[in-house]
C-alpha positions in Angstrom: -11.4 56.9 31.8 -11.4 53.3 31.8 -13.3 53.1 28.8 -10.8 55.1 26.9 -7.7 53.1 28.2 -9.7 49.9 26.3 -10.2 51.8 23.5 -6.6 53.3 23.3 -4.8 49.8 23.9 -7.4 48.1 21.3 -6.0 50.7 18.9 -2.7 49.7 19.5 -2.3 46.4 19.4 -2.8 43.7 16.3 -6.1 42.3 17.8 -8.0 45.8 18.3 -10.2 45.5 15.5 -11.3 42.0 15.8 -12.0 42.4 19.1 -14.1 45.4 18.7 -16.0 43.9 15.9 -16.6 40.8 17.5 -17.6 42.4 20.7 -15.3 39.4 22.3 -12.6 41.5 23.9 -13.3 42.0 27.4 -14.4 38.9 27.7 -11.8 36.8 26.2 -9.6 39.1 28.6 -12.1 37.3 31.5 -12.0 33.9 31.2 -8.0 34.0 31.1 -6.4 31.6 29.0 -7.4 29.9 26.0 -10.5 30.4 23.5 -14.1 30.6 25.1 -14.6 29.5 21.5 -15.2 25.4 21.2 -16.3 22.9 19.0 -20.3 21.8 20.1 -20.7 25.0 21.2 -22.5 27.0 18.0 -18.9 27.7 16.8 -17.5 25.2 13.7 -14.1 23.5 14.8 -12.4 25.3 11.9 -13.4 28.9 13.4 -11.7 28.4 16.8 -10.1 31.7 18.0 -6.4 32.1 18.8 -5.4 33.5 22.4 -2.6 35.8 20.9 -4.3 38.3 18.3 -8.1 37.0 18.9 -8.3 35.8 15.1 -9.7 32.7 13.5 -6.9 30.1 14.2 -6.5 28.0 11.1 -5.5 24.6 12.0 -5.2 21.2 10.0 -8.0 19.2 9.7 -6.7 16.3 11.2 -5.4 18.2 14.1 -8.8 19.8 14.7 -10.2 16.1 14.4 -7.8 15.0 16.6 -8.6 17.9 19.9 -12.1 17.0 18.8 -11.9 13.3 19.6 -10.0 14.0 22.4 -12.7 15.3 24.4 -14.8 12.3 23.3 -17.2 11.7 26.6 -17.2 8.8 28.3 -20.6 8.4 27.7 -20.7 8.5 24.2 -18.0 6.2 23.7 -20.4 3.4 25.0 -22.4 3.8 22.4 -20.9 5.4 19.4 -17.6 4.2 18.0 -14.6 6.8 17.0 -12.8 6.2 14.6 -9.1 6.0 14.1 -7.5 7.9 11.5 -5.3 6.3 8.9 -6.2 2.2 10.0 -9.6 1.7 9.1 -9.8 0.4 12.0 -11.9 1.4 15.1 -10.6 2.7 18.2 -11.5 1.1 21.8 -15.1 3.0 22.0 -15.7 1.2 18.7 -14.1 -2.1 19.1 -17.3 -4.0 18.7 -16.9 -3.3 14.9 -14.2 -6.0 15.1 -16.4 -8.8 16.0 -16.0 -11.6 13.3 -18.4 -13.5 12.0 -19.2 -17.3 10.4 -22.2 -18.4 8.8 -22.4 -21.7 7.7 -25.3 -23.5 5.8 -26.2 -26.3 3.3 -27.0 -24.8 -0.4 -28.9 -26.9 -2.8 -26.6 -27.0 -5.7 -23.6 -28.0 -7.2 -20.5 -26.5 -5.5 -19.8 -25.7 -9.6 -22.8 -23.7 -9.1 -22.5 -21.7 -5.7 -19.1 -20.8 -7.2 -20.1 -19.1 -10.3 -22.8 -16.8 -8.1 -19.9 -15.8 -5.1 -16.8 -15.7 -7.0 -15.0 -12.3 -6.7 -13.4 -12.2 -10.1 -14.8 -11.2 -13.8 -18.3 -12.5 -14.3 -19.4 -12.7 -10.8 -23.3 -13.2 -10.4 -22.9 -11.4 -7.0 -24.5 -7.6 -8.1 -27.5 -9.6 -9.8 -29.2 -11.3 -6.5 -27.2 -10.4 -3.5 -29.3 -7.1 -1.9 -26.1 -6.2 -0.2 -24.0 -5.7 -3.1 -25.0 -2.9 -5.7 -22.0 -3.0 -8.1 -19.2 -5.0 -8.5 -16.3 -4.7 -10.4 -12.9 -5.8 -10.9 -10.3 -3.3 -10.5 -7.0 -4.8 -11.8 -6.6 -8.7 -12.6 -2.9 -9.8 -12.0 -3.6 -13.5 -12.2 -6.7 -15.7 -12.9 -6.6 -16.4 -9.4 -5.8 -13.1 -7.8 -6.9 -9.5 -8.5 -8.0 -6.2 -6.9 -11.6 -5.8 -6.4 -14.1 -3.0 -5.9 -17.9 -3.9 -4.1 -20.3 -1.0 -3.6 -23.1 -1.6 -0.8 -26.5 0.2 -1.2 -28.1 2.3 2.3 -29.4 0.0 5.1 -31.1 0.0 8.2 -33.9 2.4 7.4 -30.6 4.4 5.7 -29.1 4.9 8.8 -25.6 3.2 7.2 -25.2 5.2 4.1 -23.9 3.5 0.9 -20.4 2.2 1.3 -18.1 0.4 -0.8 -14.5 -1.7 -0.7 -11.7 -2.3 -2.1 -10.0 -6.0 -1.6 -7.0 -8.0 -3.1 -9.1 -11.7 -3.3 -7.3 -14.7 -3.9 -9.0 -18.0 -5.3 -7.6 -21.1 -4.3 -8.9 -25.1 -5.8 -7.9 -28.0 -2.9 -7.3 -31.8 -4.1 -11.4 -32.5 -2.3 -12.9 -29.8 -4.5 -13.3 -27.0 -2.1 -13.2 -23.7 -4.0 -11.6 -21.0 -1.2 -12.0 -17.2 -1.8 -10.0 -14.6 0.7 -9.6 -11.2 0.7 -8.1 -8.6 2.5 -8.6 -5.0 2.3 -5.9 -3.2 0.1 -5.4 0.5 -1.1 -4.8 0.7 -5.1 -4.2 4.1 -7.2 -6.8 3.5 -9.7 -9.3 3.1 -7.2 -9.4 6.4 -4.4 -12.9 7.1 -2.4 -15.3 8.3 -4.1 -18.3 10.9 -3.7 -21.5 9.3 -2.1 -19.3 6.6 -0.3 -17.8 6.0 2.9 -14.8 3.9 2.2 -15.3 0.4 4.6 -12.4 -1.6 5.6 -12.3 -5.7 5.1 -10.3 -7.5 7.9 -9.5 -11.0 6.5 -12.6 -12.5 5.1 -13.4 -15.0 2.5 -15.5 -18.1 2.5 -15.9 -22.2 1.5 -17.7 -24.3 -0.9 -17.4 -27.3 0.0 -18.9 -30.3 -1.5 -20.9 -32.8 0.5 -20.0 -36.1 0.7 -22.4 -38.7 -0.8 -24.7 -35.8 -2.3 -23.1 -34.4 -5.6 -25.8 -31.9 -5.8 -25.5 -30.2 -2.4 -22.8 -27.9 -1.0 -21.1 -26.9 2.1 -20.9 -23.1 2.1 -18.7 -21.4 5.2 -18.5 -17.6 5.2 -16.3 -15.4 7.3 -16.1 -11.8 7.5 -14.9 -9.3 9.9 -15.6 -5.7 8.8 -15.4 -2.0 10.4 -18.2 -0.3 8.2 -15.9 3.1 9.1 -18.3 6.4 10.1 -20.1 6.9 13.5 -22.8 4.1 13.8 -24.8 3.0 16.7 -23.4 -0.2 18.3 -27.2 -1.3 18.2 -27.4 -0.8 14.6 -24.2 -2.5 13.7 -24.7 -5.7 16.2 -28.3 -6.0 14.5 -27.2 -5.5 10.7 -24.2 -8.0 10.3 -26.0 -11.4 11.6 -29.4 -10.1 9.5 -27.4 -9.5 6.7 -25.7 -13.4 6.6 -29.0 -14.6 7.2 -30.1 -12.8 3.9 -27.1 -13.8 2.2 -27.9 -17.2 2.3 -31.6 -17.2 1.5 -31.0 -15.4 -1.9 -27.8 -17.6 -2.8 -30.6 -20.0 -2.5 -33.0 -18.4 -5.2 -30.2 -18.2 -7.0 -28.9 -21.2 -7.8 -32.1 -22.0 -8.3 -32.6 -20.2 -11.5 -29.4 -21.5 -12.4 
């Protein structure tokens, strides 16, 4: 008898059939409330089951993403970041990503020079010998000392940081001493959405210096700043071990640069 009274209430109510086809009834029935359906558990995020008629429950993606992160571990969160949606920004888990860093270092060359291979506006020389940067390109110029730009960044670390890119407002600024200033900021523009094969990175205020030396025409003062959340889920190891490598890099191919200059 008892198996007809499943059978007969299956029947009758909205949920019978899924039930019986997915086998699930009795035990959803078990476990009392809520889905025995979770995310990490064989069963995608977008196919959790709904208490009331045991169907798929569609639900927004970002309010799947956000009962996801909200069972973030403890013990992940030491050493995977998670990301914030809608800042660009990191949340505590990640909040190493917000570590700013300076390099600073003497550059044999004219400041004129250094400029011409650094400058974020039309007719940089930065795609040409910097390995960090594989295209750059300006998006919208609204003065000769201010416009919107776009830099793509090839795969590093063994491709375990897949290729990202960045969109910035940079402003150039000339002081009375001849120090040539760049800063940028990151800034969202219409002509210029994510696009396939990219994670879209985030720029904090960053910029650097040219600075000319005292008493040695030919030599130059270069300071760079930069403070960047590379966006995705990255090791912390892999992020605390690319930036300062990176600078170091930076600076050695300026070098060869100028040079051929």
């Amino acid at each position: 008898c008892a198996p007809r009274a499943c059978q007969s209430r299956g029947g009758a109510g909205p949920s019978g059939g899924a039930d019986q086809s997915g086998g699930g009834g009795g035990a959803e029935a078990g476990r009392g409330r809520g889905s025995g359906l979770r995310p990490g558990r064989g069963v995608p995020a977008a196919q959790i089951s709904g208490r009331r008629h045991g169907t798929p429950l569609q639900l927004p993606r970002a309010q799947l993403t956000a009962r996801w992160t909200a069972r973030w571990p403890r013990r992940w969160a030491r050493r995977w970041p998670r990301r914030c949606s809608g800042t660009g920004e990191t949340g505590r888990a990640g909040r190493f990503a917000r570590k700013a860093y300076r390099g600073e270092g003497i550059v044999n060359g004219p400041p004129e020079k250094v400029w011409d291979c650094i400058k974020p506006l039309a007719g940089s020389l930065r795609e040409q010998w910097d390995e960090n940067v594989s295209h750059f390109e300006v998006i919208q110029s609204i003065t000769d000392t201010l416009c919107v730009t776009r830099t793509a960044t090839p795969s590093a670390a063994m491709k375990l940081i897949s290729p990202r890119d960045f969109v910035d407002v940079a402003l150039v600024k000339k002081y009375e001493d001849g120090t040539i200033s760049s800063n940028a900021t990151n800034v969202e523009h219409p002509s210029c959405p994510p696009k396939p094969g990219y994670v879209r990175g985030f720029n904090h205020p960053c910029g650097c210096f040219c600075e000319p030396v005292p008493g040695e025409p030919n030599k130059t003062n270069l300071v760079a700043f930069f403070q960047t959340d590379l966006s995705g889920y990255l090791p912390r190891s892999v992020v605390d071990s690319f930036f300062p490598r990176s600078m170091a890099g930076f600076y050695a191919n300026l070098q060869k640069a100028v040079t051929k200059l």
